[in-house]
ZAMAR-862488 format. One line per field, with one value per residue: x, y, z of N, C-alpha, C in turn; residue number from 1. Coordinates in steps of 0.1 Angstrom, whole numbers, plus 5000, padded with zeros to 4 digits. Last residue first. Example, Ala and Ser with C-alpha at 12.3 -4.5 7.8 and 13.67 -1.06 7.14 Angstrom:
n.X 5128 5132
n.Y 4978 4943
n.Z 5071 5078
ca.X 5137 5123
ca.Y 4989 4955
ca.Z 5071 5078
c.X 5129 5132
c.Y 5000 4967
c.Z 5079 5078
pos 2 1
This chain:
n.X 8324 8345 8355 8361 8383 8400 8402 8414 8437 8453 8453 8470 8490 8500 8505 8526 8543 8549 8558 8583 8594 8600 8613 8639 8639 8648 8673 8687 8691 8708 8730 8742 8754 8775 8781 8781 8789 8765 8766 8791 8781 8763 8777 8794 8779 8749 8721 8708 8719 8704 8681 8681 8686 8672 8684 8714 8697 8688 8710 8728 8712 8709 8732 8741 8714 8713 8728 8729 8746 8776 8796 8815 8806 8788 8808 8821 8793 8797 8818 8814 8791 8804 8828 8804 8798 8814 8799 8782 8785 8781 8762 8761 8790 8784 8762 8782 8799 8783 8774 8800 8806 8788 8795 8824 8830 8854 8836 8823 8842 8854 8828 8829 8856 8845 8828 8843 8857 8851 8876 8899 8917 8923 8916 8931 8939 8922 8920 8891 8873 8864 8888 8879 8875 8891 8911 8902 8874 8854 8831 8801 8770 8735 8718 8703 8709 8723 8737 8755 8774 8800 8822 8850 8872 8886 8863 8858 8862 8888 8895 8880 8887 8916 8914 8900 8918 8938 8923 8928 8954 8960 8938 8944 8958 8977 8979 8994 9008 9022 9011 8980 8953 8936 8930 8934 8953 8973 8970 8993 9006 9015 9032 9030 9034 9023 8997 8988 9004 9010 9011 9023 9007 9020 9003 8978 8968 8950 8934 8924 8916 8889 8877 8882 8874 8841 8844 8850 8862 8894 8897 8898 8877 8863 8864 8841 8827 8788 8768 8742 8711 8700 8685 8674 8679 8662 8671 8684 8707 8717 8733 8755 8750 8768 8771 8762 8755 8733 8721 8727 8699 8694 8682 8666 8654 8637 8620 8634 8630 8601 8594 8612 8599 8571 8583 8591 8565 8556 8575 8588 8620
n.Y 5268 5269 5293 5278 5263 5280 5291 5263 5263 5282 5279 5256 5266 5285 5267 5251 5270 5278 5254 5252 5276 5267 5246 5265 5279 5258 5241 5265 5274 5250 5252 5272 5275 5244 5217 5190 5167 5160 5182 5183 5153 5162 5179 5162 5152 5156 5162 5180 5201 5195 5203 5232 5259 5269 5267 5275 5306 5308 5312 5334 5353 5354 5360 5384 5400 5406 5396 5387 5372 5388 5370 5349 5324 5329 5329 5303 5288 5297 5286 5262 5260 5267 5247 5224 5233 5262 5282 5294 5333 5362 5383 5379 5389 5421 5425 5420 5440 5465 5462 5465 5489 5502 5495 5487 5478 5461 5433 5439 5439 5410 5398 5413 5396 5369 5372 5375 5352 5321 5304 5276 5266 5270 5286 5310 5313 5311 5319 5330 5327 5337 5350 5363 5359 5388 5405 5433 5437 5427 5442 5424 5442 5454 5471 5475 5466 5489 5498 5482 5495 5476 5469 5455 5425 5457 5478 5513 5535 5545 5541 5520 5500 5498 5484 5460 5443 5445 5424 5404 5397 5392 5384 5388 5381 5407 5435 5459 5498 5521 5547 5554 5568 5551 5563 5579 5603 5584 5567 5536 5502 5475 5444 5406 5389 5363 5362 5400 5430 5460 5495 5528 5556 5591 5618 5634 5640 5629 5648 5666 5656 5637 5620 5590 5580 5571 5570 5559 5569 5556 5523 5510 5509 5483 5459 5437 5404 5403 5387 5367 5375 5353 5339 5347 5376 5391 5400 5406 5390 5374 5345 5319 5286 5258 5228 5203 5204 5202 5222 5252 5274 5307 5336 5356 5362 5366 5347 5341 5365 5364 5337 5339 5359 5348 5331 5345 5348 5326 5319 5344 5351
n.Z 1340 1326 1344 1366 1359 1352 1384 1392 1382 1387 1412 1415 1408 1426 1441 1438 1433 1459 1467 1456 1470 1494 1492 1482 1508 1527 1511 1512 1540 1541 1525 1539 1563 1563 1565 1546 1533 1517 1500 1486 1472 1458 1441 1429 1412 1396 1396 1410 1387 1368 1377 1386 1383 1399 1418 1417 1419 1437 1457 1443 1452 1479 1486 1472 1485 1515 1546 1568 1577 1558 1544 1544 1538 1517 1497 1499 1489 1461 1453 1453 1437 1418 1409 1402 1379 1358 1336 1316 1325 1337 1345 1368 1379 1371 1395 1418 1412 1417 1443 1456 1449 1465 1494 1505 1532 1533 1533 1508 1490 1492 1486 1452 1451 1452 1429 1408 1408 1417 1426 1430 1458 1488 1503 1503 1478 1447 1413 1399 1365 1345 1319 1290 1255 1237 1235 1227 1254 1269 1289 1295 1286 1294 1266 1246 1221 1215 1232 1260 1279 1299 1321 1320 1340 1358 1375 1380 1390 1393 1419 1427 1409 1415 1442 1436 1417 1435 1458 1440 1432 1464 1486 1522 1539 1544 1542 1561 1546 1558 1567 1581 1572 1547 1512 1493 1505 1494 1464 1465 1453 1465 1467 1482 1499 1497 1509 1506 1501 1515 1503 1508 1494 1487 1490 1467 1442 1436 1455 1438 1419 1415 1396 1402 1428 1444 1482 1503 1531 1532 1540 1564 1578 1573 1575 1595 1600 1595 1621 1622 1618 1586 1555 1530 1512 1489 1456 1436 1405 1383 1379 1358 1343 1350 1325 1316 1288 1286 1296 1309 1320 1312 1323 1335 1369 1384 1400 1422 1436 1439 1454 1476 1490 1491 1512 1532 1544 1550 1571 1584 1604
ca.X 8311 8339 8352 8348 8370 8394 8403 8397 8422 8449 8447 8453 8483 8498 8495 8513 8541 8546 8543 8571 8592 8585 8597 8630 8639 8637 8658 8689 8683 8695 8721 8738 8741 8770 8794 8773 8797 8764 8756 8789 8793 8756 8766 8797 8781 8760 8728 8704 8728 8723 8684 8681 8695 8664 8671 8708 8707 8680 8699 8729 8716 8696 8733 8746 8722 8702 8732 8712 8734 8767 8791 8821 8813 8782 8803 8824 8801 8787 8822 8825 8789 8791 8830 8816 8789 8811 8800 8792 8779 8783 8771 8751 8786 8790 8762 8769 8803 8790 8765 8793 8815 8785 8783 8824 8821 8855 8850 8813 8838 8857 8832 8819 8853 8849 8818 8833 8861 8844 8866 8889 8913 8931 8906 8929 8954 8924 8926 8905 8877 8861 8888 8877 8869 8881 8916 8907 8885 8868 8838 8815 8776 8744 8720 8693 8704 8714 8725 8748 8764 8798 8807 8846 8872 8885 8876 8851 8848 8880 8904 8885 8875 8914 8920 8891 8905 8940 8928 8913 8947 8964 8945 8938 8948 8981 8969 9002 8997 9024 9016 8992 8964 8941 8931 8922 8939 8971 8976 8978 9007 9009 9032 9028 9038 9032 9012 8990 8988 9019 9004 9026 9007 9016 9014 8985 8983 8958 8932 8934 8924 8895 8877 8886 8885 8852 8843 8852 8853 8884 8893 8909 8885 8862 8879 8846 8837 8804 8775 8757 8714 8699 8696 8666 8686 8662 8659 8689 8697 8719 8724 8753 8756 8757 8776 8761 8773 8744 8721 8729 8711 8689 8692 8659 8666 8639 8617 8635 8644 8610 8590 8619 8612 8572 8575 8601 8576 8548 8571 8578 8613
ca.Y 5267 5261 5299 5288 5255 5274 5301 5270 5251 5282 5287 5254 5255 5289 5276 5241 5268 5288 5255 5244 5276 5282 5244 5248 5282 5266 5236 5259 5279 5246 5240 5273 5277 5254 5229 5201 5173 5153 5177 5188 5158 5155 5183 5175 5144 5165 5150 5169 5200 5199 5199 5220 5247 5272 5263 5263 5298 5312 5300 5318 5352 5348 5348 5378 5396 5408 5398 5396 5366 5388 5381 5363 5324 5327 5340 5312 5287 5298 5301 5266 5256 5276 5260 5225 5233 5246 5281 5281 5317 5351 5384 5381 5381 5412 5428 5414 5427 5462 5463 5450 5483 5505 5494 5501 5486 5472 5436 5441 5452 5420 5400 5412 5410 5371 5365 5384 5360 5333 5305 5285 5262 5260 5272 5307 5307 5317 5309 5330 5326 5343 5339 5363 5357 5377 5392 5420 5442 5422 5444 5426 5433 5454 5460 5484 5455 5481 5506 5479 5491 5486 5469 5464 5434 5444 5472 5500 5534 5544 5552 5532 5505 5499 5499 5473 5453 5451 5438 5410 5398 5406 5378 5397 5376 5394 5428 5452 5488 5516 5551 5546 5575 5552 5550 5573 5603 5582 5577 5544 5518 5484 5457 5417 5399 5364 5357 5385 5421 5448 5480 5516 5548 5579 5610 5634 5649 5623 5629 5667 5658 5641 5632 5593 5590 5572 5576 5553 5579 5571 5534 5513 5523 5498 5467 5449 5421 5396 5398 5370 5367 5367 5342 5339 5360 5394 5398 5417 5388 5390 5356 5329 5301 5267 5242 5204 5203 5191 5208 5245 5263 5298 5330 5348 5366 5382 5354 5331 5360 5372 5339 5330 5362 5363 5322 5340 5361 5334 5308 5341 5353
ca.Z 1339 1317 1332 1366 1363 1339 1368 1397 1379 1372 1408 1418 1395 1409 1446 1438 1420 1446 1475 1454 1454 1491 1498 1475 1492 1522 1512 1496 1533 1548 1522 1527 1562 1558 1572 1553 1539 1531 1506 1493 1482 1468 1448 1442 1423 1400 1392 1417 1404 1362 1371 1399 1373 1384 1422 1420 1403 1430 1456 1446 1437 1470 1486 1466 1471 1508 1533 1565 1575 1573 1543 1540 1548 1528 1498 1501 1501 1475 1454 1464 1450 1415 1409 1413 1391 1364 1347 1313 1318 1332 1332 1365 1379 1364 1384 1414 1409 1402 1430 1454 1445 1451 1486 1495 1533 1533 1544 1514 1488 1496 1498 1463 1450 1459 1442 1410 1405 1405 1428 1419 1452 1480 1500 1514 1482 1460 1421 1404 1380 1351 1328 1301 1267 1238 1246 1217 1245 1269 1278 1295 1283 1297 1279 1258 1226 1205 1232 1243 1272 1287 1321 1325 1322 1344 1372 1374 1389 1381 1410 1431 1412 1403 1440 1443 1413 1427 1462 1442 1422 1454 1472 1504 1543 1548 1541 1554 1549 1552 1562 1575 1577 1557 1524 1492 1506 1509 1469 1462 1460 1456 1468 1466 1503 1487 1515 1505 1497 1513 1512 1503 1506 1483 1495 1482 1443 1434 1459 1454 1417 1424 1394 1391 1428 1428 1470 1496 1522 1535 1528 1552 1582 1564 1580 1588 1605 1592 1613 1623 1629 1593 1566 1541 1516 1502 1464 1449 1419 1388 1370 1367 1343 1350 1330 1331 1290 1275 1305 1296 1321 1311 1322 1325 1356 1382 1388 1411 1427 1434 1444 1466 1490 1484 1499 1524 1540 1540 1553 1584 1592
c.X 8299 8325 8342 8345 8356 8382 8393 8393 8416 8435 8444 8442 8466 8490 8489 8501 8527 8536 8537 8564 8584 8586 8592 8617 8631 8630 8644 8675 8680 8683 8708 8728 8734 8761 8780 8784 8792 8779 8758 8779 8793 8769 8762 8787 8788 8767 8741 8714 8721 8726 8698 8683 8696 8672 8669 8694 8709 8688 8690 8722 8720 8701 8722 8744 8726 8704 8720 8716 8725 8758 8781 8813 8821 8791 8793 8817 8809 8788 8808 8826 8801 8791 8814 8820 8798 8805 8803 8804 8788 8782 8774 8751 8775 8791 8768 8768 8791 8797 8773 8784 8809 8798 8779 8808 8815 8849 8850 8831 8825 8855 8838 8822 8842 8856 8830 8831 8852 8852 8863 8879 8902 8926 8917 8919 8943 8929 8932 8911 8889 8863 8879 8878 8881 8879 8902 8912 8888 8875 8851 8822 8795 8757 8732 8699 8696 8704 8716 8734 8760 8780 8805 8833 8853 8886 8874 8863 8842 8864 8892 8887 8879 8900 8913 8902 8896 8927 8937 8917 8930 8957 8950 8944 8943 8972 8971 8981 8997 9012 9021 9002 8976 8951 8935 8920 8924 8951 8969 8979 8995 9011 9022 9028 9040 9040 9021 8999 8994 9003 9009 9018 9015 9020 9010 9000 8988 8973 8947 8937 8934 8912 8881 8886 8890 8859 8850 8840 8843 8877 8890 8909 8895 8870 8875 8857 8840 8815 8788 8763 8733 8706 8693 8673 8672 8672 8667 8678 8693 8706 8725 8741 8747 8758 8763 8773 8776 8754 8729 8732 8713 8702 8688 8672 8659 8652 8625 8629 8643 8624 8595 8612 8616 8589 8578 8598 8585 8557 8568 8580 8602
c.Y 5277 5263 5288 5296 5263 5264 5289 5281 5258 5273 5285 5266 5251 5278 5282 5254 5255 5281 5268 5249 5263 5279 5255 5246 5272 5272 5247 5255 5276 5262 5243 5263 5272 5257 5241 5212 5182 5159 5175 5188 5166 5150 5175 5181 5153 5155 5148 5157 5187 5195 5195 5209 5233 5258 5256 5259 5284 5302 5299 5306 5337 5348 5342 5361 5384 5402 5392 5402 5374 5376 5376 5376 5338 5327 5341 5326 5299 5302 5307 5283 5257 5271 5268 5242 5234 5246 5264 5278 5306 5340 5371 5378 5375 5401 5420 5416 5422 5450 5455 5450 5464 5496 5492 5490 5497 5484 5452 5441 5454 5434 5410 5409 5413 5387 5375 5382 5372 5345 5319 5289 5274 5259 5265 5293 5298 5305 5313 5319 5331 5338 5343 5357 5361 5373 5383 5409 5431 5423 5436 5430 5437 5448 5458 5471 5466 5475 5498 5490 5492 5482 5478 5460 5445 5435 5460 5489 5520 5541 5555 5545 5520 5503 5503 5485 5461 5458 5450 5424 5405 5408 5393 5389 5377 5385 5416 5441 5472 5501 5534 5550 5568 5567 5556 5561 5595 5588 5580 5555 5524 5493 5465 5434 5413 5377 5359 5378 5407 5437 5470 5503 5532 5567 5596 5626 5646 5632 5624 5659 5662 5643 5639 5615 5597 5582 5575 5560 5570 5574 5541 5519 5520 5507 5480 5452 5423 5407 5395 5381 5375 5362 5354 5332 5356 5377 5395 5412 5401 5387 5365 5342 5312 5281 5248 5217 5203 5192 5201 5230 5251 5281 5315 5340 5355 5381 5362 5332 5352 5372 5354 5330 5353 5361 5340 5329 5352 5345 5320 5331 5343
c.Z 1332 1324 1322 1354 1360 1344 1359 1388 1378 1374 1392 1416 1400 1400 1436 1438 1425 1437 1465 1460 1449 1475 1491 1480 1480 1512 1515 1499 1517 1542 1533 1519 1549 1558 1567 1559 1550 1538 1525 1504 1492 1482 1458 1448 1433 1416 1395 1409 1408 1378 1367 1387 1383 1379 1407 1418 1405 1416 1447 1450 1433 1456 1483 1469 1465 1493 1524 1549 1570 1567 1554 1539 1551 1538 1513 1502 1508 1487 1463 1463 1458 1431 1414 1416 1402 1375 1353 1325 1318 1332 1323 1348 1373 1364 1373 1402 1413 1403 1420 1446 1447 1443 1472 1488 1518 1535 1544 1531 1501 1501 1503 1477 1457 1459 1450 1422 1415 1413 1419 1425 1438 1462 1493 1516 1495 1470 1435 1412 1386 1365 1340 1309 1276 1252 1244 1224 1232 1260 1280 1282 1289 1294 1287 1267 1242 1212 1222 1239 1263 1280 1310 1319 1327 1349 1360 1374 1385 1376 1396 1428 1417 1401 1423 1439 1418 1422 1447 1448 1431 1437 1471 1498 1528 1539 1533 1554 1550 1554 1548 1569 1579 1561 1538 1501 1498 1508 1487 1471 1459 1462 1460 1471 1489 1487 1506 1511 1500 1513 1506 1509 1500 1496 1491 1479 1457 1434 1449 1455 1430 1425 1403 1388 1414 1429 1458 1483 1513 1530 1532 1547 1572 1566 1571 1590 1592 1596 1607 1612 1625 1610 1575 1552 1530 1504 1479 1454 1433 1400 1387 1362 1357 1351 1336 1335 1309 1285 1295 1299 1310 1313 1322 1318 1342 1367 1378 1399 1417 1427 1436 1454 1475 1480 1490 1514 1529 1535 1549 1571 1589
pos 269 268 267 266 265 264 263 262 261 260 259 258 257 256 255 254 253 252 251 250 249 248 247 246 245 244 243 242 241 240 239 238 237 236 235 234 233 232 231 230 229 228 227 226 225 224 223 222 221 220 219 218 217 216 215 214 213 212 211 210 209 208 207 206 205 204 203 202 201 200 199 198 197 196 195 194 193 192 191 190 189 188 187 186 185 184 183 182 181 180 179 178 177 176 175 174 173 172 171 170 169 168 167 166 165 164 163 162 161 160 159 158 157 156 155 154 153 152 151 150 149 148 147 146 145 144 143 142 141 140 139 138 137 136 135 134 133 132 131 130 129 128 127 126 125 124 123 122 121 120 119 118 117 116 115 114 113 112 111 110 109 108 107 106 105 104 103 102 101 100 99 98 97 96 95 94 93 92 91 90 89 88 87 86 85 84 83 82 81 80 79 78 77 76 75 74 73 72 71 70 69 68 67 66 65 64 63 62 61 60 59 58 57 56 55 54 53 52 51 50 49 48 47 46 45 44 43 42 41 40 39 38 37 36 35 34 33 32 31 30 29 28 27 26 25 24 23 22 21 20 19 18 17 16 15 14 13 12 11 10 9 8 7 6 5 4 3 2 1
């Protein structure tokens, strides 16, 4: 991929949200992104053959009259059920490796189109907003067995939905991710991480959604001592497209200021 390509690339995302970082408190919130990553090269595996079809089942009434499939989630060996013609020929499933709290909200997609807490819009505002019912906020992390450790919620639905191959099920957690705020930095640079270690290199989203929200809240992260942890830890594409990203968005903004000159130069003359 060309500077000049990937100067266009970081001047797009880093346009596209208007979310703003709340430096009192060094939270950073999350924004909505589909510009292009500045990765490419490794594919991530697939286990699409799980799902048939991976069509919304909510209006498919043959779908809920088949055989029911039993799958075993996690190390914890959690059970769900679902009806066969929305998975496999199996009879019984076992997915070792799946939080069960995330393999809940794709079935729950599935069947419904959306999972909790859900996507409702505001015709006032012409927007999108989480619905969280009377529970008020929302925990927007999880706690995943395979780091030890919190990670957003959303991000890691998105892997999943991208493991599976269900497209329109990573929209909608991009999307909700996009949603939310007050975010800790620590939390924003492991759920990174993760998402770089879970989706191809040519993944177009979720990992300019992430350099784009470092960039803007570079402020809050150059201070940030997990940041400079992670740093010198390295392990990850993710810092070396963090620095691209950073060059094309300076060389943006030195290109935008010598334009403005020459603009007010030729107008004083």
């Amino acid at each position: 991929m060309t500077p000049a390509f990937t100067s266009c690339i970081a001047a797009t995302f880093l346009s596209q949200s208007g979310h703003r970082l709340d430096a009192t408190t060094g939270n950073c919130p999350s924004s909505e992104s589909s510009a292009m990553s500045f990765s490419k090269g490794r594919r991530a595996n697939k286990s699409k053959s799980l799902f048939r079809g991976y069509t919304v089942l909510k209006d498919r009434r043959d779908t809920l009259t088949s055989s029911i499939i039993t799958l075993v989630v996690g190390r914890e060996r959690r059970l769900f059920a679902a009806h066969e013609d929305a998975l496999s020929t199996s009879k019984r499933i076992s997915l070792r490796d799946e939080e069960p709290e995330i393999f809940s909200s794709v079935l729950e997609y599935l069947y419904k189109g959306d999972y909790y807490p859900r996507l409702v819009h505001n015709k006032g505002r012409n927007s999108w907003e989480i619905d969280t019912g009377t529970e008020g906020s929302v925990e927007p992390t999880v706690y995943h067995h395979g780091i030890d450790g919190e990670l957003l919620k959303d991000t890691v639905i998105y892997c999943a939905a991208e493991k599976y191959g269900l497209d329109e099920l990573k929209r909608v957690a991009l999307q909700k991710q996009g949603l939310q705020s007050g975010i800790q930095c620590s939390t924003v640079l492991s759920s990174a991480r993760y998402a770089y270690a879970n989706t191809p290199d040519t993944d177009s989203n979720i990992r300019a959604h992430y350099l784009a929200l470092i960039i803007r809240s570079r402020g809050t992260f150059k201070q940030s001592g997990t940041m400079q942890l992670e740093m010198q830890n390295g392990g990850s594409r993710l810092f070396f497209d963090l620095f691209v990203a950073l060059c094309n968005h300076v060389d943006d903004v030195i290109i935008a200021t010598e334009y403005s000159s020459s603009l007010i130069a030729r107008l004083s003359s």
